[in-house]
ZATILO-892402 format. One record per residue (C-alpha): chain; x, y, z. Coordinates in steps of 0.25 Angstrom, whole numbers, plus 5000, padded with zeros to 4 digits. Each point is the difference from the previous one (the first is absolute). Layout:
BEGIN
<r><kette>A</kette><c1>X</c1><c2>Y</c2><c3>Z</c3></r>
...
END
This chain:
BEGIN
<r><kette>A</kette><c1>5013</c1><c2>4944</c2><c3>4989</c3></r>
<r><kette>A</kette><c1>4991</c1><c2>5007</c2><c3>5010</c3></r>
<r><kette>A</kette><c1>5002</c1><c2>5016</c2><c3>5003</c3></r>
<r><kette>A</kette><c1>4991</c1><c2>5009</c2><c3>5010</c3></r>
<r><kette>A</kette><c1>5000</c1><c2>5016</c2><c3>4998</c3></r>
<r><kette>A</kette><c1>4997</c1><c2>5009</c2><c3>5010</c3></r>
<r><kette>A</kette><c1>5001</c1><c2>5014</c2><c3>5001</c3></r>
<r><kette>A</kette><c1>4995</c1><c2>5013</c2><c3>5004</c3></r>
<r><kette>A</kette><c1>5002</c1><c2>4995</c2><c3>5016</c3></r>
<r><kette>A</kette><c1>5004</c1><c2>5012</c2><c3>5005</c3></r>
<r><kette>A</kette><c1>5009</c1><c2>4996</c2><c3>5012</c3></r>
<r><kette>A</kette><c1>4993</c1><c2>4990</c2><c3>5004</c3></r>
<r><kette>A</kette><c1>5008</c1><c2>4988</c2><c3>5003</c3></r>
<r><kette>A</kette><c1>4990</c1><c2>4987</c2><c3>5004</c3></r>
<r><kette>A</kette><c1>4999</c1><c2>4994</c2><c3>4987</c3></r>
<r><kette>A</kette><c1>5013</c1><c2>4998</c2><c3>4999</c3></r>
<r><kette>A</kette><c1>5000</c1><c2>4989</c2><c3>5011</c3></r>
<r><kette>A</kette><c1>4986</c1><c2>4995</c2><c3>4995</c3></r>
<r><kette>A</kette><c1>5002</c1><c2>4998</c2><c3>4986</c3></r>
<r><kette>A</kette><c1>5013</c1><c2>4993</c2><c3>4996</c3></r>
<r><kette>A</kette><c1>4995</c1><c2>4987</c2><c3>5009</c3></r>
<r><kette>A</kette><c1>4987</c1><c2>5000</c2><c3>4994</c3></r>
<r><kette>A</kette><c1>5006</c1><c2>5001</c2><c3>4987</c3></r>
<r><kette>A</kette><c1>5013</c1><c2>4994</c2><c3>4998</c3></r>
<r><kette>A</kette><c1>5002</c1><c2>5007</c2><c3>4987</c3></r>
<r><kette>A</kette><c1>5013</c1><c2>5000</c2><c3>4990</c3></r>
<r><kette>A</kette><c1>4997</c1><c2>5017</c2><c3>5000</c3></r>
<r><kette>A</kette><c1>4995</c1><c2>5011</c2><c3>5010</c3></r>
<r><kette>A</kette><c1>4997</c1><c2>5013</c2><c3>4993</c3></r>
<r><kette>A</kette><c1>4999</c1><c2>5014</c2><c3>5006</c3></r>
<r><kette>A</kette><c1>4993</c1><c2>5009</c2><c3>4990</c3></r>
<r><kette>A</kette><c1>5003</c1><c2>5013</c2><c3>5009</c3></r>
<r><kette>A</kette><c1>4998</c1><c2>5011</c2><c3>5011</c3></r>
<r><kette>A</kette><c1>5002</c1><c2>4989</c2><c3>5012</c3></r>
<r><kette>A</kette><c1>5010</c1><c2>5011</c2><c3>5006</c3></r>
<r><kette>A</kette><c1>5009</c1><c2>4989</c2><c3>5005</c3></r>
<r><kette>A</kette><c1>5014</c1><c2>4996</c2><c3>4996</c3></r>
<r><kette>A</kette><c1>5003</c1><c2>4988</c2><c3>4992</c3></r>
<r><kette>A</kette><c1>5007</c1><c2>4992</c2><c3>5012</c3></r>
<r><kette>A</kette><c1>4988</c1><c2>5003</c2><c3>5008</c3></r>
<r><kette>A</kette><c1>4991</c1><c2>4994</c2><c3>4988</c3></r>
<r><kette>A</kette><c1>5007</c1><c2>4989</c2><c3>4997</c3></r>
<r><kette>A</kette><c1>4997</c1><c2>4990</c2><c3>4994</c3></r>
<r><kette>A</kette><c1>4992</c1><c2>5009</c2><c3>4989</c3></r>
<r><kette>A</kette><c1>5006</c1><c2>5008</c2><c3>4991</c3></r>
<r><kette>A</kette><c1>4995</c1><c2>5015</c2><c3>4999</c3></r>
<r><kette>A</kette><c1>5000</c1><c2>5012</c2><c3>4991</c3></r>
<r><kette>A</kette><c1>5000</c1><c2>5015</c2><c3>5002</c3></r>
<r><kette>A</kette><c1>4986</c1><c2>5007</c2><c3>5004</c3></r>
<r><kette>A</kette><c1>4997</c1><c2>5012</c2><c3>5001</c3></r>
<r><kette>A</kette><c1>4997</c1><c2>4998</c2><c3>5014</c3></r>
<r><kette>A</kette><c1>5014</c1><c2>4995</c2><c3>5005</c3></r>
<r><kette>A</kette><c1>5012</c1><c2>5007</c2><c3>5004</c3></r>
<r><kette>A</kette><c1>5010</c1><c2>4989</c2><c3>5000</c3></r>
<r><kette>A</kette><c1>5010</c1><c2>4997</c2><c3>4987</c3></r>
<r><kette>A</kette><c1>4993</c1><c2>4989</c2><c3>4991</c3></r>
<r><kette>A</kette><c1>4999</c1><c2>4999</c2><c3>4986</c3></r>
<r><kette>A</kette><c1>4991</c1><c2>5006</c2><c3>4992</c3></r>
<r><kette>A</kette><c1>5000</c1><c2>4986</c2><c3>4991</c3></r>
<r><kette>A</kette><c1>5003</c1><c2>4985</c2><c3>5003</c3></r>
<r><kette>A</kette><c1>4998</c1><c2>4992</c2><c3>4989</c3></r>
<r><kette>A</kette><c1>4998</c1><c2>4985</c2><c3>5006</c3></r>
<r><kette>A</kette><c1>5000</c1><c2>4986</c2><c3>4989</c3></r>
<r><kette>A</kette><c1>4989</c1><c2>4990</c2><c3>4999</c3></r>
<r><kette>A</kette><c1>5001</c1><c2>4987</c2><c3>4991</c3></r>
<r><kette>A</kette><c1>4990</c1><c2>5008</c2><c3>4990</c3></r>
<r><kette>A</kette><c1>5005</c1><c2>5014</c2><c3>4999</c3></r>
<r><kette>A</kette><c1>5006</c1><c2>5011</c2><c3>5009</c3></r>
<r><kette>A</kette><c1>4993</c1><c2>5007</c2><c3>5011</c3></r>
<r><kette>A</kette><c1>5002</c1><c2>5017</c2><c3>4998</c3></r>
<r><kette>A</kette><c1>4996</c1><c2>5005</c2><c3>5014</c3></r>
<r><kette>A</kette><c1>4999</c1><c2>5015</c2><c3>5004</c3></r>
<r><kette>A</kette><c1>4991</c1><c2>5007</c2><c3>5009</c3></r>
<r><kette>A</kette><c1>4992</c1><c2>5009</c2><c3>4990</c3></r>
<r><kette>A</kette><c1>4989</c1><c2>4995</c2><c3>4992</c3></r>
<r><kette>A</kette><c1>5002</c1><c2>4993</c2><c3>4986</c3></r>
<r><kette>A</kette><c1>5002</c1><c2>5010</c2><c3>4989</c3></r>
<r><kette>A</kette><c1>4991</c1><c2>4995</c2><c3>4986</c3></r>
<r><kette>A</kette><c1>5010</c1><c2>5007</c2><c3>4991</c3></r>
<r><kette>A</kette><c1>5012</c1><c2>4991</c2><c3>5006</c3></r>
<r><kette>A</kette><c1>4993</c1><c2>4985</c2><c3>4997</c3></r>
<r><kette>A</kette><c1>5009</c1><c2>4999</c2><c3>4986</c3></r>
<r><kette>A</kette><c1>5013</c1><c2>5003</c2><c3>5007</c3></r>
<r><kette>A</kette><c1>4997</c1><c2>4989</c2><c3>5011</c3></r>
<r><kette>A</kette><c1>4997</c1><c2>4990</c2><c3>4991</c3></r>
<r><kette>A</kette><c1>5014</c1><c2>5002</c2><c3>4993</c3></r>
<r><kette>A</kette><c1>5007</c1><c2>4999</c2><c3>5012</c3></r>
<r><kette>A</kette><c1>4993</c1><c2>4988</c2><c3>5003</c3></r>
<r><kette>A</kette><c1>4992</c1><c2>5004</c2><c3>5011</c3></r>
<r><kette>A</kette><c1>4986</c1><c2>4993</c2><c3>5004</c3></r>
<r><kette>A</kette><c1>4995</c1><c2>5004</c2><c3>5012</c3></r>
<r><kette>A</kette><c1>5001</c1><c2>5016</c2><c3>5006</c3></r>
<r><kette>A</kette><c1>4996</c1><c2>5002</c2><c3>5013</c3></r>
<r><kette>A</kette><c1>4998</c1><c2>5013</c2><c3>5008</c3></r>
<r><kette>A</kette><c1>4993</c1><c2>5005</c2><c3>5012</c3></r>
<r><kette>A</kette><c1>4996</c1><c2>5016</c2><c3>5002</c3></r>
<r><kette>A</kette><c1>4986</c1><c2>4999</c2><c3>4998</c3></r>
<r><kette>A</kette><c1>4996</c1><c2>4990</c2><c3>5012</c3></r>
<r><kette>A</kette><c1>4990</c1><c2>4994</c2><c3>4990</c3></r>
<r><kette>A</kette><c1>5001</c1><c2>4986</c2><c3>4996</c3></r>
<r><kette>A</kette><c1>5003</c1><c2>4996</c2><c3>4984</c3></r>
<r><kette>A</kette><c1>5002</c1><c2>4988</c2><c3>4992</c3></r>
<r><kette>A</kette><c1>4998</c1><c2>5002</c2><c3>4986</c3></r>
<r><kette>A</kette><c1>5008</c1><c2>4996</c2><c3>4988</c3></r>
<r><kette>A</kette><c1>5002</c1><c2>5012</c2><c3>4990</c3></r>
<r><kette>A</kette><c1>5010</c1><c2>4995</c2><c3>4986</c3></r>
<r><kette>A</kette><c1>5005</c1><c2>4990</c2><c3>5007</c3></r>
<r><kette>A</kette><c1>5005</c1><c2>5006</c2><c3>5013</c3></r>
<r><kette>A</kette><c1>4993</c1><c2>4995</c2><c3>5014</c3></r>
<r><kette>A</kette><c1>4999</c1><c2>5013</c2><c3>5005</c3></r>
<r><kette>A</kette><c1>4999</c1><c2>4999</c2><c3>5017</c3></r>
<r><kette>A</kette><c1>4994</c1><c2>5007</c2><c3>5011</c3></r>
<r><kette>A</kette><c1>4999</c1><c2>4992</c2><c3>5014</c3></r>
<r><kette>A</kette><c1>4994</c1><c2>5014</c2><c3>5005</c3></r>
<r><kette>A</kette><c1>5003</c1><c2>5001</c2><c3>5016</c3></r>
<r><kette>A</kette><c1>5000</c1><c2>4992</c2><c3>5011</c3></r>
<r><kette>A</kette><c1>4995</c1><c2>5010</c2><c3>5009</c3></r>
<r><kette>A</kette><c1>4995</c1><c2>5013</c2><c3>4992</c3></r>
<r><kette>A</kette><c1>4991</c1><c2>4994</c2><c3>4988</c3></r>
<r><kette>A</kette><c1>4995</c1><c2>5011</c2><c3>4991</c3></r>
<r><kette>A</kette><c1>4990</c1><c2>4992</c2><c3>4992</c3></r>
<r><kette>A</kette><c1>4989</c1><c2>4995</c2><c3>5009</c3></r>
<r><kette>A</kette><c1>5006</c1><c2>4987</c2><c3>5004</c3></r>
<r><kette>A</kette><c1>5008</c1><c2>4992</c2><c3>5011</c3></r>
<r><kette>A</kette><c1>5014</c1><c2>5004</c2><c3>5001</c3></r>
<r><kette>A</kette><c1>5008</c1><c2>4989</c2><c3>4992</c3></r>
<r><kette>A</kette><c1>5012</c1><c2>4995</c2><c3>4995</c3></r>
<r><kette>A</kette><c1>5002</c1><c2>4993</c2><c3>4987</c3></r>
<r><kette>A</kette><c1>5006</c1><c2>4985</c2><c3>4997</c3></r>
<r><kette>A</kette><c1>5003</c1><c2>4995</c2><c3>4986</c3></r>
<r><kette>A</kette><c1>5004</c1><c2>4987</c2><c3>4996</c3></r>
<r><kette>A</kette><c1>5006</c1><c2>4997</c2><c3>4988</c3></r>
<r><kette>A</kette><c1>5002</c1><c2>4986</c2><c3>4995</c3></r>
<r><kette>A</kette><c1>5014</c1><c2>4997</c2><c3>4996</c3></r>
<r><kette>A</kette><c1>4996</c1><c2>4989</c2><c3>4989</c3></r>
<r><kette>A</kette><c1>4987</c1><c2>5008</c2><c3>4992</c3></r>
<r><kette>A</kette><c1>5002</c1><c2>5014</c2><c3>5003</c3></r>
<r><kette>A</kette><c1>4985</c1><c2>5000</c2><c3>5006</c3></r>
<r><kette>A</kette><c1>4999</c1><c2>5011</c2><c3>5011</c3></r>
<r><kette>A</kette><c1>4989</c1><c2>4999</c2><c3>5010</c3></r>
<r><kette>A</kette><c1>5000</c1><c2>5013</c2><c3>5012</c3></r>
<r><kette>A</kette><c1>4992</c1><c2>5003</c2><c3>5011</c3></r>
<r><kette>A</kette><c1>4997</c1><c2>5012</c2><c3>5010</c3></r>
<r><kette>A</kette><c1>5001</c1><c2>4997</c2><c3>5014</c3></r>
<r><kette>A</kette><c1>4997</c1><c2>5005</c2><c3>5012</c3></r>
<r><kette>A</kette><c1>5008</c1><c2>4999</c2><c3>5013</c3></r>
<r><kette>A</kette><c1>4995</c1><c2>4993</c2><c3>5011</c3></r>
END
């Protein structure tokens, strides 16, 4: 299963022409604050930021072969990893900070695919794309950049 997260794009609409042909994925992810609707979005799914005004949810929970994806715009909160894990959950991914994050914490793949346009760590603005293989559970990701 291949997934590519973006967010924090902030009305900018180019990468929504560029990246599903380059990608072909089986899921586009919108972490938040694009400030556009979902029809105009499609295909990626998207969460409520704090920058947006239109009515998306504040959650979307999206399925995987090896556990559930928990998305929401604010950042990964420590005290919540039990609760995930009980309900099944293996990947949380959120935007807000525009700094890019991959790092496993209890069990949870915790996700950041920092900004397209407005990275706040240093580095290119990026998207992520993960690959999950179906048959081992093994999960390879990578940040890129648009071209």
């Amino acid at each position: 299963m291949k997934v590519v997260i973006v967010s924090d794009t902030h009305q900018h609409t180019d990468f929504i022409d560029k990246i599903p042909p380059l990608e072909n994925a089986d899921l586009y992810l919108h972490a938040g604050d694009s400030g556009l609707s979902d029809s105009a979005l499609f295909p990626f799914q998207t969460v409520m930021g704090n920058c947006d005004y239109m009515d998306h949810d504040m959650y979307l929970t999206e399925y995987t072969p090896i556990g559930k994806i928990l998305m929401r715009h604010y950042p990964f909160s420590e005290t919540s990893v039990q609760k995930y894990k009980e309900n099944g959950y293996k990947f949380f991914v959120h935007g807000h900070t525009h700094v890019r994050r991959y790092e496993e914490k209890d069990g949870i793949i915790i996700i950041n695919p920092g900004s397209l346009y407005y990275p706040r760590d240093g580095k290119e603005g990026c998207y992520l794309v993960l690959n999950i293989d179906e048959e081992t559970g093994n999960i390879e990701h990578e940040f890129k950049t648009l071209e």
